[in-house]
Every structure is written in structure tokens, then in C-alpha cells.
C-alpha positions as CSV (number, residue, x, y, z in Angstrom):
1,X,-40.8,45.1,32.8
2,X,-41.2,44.6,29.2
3,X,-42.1,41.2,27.7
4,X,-38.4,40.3,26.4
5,X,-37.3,41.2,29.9
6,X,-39.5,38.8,31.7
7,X,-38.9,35.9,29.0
8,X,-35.4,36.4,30.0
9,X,-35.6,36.0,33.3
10,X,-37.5,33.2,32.9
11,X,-35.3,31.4,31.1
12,X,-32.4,32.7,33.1
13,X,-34.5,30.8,36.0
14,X,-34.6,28.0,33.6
15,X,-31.2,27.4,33.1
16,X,-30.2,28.1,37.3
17,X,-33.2,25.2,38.0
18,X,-31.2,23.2,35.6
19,X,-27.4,23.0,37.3
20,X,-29.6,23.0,40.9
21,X,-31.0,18.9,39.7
22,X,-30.0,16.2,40.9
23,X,-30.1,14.0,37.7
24,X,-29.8,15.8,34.3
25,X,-30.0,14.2,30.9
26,X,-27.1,14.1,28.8
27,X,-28.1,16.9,26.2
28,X,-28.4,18.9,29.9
29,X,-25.1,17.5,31.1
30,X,-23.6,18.4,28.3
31,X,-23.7,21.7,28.6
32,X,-23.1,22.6,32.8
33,X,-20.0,20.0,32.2
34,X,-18.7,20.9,28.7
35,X,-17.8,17.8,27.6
36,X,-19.1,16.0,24.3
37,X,-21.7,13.3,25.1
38,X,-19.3,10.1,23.8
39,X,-17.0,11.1,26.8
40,X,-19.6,12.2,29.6
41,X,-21.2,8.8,29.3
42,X,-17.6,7.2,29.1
43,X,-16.9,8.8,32.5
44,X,-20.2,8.7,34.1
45,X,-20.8,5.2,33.3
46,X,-17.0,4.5,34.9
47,X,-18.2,6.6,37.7
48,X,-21.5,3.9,38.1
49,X,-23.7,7.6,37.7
50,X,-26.3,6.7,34.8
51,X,-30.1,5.7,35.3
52,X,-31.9,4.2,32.7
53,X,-35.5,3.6,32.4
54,X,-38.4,3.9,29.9
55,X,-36.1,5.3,27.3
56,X,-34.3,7.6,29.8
57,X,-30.7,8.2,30.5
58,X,-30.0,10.3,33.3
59,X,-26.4,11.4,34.8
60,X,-26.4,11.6,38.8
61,X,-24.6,14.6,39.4
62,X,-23.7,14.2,42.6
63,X,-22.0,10.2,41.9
64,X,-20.7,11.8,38.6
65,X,-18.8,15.3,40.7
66,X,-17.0,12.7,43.4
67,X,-15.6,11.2,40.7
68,X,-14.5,13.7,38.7
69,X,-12.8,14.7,41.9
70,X,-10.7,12.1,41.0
71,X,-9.2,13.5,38.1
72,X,-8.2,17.3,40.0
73,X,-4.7,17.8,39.8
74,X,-3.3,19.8,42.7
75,X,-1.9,23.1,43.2
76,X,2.0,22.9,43.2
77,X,2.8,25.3,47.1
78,X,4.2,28.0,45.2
79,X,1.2,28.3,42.9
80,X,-1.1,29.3,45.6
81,X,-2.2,33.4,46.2
């Protein structure tokens, strides 16, 4: 394996460690939810799902994904395969 191969899948390990968490930072957040960071911490702070501490703000993902579940708008019957 050459050396750009095994950066890449290191940083391909990188990334799937980062959308396994179970708190993310918002610049993290960001990007598994694509959403800009003045409406993630709109909703999450709704949803009671930020931790701050030393400086930190973290998202809980798992708080933060119930309530987004909030928001899912049905399949209409005839939609469905």
C-alpha cells in the first residue's frame, strides 16, 4: 500500500470515528448534518442537546436526532415502492 493510500484510509477512518460520537462539536456537526452553524445551534438548543464547559460546545447527537424526528414529514400511501 502506498503512503497516499494509507493516509487515505486513515482519514477515511477519521471521518467514520466522527458520525460514530456521541457528542460532536459544531464545526463537526456541521458537516454529518449539513446545516449552517446559526441554525444547528437554533435547533439543538430548542432540542435541550448542547453541552457547554471550559470553552466547549458540544451537540448530543442522539437528543439532537429524536428531535429532528420531529420535523419528518410522511410518505403520502401512494408514494411508497
Amino acid at each position: 500500500m502506498s503512503e497516499e493510500q494509507r493516509y487515505a484510509t486513515a482519514q477515511a477512518k477519521e471521518k467514520a470515528e466522527m458520525y460514530r460520537r456521541k457528542f460532536l462539536r459544531f464545526q463537526d456537526a456541521e458537516l454529518v448534518y449539513s446545516i449552517r452553524r446559526r441554525k444547528l445551534m437554533e435547533l439543538a438548543e430548542r432540542a435541550g442537546a448542547v453541552y457547554r464547559f471550559d470553552g466547549y460546545v458540544l451537540l448530543d447527537r442522539e437528543i439532537f436526532e429524536a428531535y429532528l424526528e420531529n420535523f419528518r414529514v410522511p410518505a403520502e400511501e401512494g408514494d411508497r415502492a
